[in-house]
N, C-alpha and C positions, 0 to 999 in steps of 0.2 A: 613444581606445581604452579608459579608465579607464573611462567614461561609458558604454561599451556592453556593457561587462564586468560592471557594476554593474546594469545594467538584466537580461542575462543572470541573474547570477545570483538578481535580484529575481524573475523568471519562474521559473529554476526551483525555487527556495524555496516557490511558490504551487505549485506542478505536486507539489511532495509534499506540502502541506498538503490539496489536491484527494484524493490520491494516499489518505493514511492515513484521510484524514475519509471518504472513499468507502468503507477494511475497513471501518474499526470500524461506521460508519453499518450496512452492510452487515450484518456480524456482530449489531447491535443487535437487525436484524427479524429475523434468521433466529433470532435466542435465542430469540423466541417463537412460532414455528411450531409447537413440540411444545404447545405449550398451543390452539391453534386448532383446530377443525374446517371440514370443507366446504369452501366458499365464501372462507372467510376466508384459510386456509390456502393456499390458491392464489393468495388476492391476495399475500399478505405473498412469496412464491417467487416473483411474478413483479415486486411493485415491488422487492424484492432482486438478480433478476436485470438488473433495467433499469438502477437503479443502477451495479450493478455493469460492467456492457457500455459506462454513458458515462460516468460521474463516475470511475468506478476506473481503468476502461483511459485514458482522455483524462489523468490527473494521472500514472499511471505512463508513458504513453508522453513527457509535456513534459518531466516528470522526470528521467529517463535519456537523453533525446535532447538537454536541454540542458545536463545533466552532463556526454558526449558532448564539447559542443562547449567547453564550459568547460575541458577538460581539454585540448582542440584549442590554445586560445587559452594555456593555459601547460603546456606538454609537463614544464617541470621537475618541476612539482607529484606526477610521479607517482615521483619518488625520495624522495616523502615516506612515511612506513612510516603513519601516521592515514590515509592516502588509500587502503592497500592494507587496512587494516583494516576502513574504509570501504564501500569497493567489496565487502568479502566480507558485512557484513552487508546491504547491499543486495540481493546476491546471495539471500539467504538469504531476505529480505522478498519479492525476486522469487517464490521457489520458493511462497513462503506463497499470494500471489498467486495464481499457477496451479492451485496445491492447491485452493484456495479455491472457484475456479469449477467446476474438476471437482466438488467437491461440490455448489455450486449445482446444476448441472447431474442428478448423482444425484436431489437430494430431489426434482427436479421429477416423477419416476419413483417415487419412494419417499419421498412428505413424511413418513411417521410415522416412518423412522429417523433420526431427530437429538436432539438433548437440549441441554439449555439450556446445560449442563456446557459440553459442544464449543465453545461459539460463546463464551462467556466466557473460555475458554482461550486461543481466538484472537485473542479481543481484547487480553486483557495480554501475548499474541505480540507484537501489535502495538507497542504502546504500549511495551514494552520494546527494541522495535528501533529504534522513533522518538529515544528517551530517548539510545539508546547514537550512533546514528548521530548526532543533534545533539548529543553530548559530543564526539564526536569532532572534527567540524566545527569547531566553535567551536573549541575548547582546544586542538585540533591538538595531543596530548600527547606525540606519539614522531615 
């Protein structure tokens, strides 16, 4: 049972590093759409969309579904107060998430409304929810 615990949780460790490497990547191309024209600009919205549709959603869905089940395989874990703190910053990352593609979705209709600003913004979104969520994990502090 240890054995397959460990394996689990090896998976879905990978399903968020999919998961956050997919925003930021994402966020990367979409910083410089406002500097493109034409042709360009379309590519970069549509390998972001692509990205986004299977690297993003495939590491958030492993992600959460093997959270999911990890939390299945120890029920107590969730009278731990790190796990409730946890869960709410994931939450949170989820929201960014869904935010995120609506936007995608937007530029595809209206590439010249975005700015570099935005997509930098969302990226140390990121990377600061990754930061807290893996302090959490680890150090299990409360």
């Amino acid at each position: 049972m240890y054995a397959l615990r460990g394996c689990i949780l090896a998976l879905h460790i990978f399903g968020v590093v999919y998961w956050i490497g997919g925003l930021m990547m994402t966020a990367s191309l979409l910083a410089r759409v406002p500097d493109e024209v034409g042709l360009p600009k379309e590519r970069f919205l549509g390998v972001a969309r692509g990205l986004f549709e299977t690297a993003t959603n495939i590491g958030a869905a492993t992600t959460i579904g093997l959270g999911i089940l990890l939390i299945l395989m120890d029920p107590a874990v969730l009278r731990q107060g790190w796990l409730h703190a946890k869960l709410l910053l994931v939450a949170v990352l989820l929201f960014y998430h869904v935010r995120f593609y609506r936007r995608i979705m937007f530029l595809e209709d209206h590439p010249s409304q975005s700015t570099r600003r935005e997509y930098r913004v969302i990226h140390g979104l990121v990377s600061l929810l990754l930061i807290a969520i893996l302090l959490l994990a680890v150090m299990k502090p409360f």
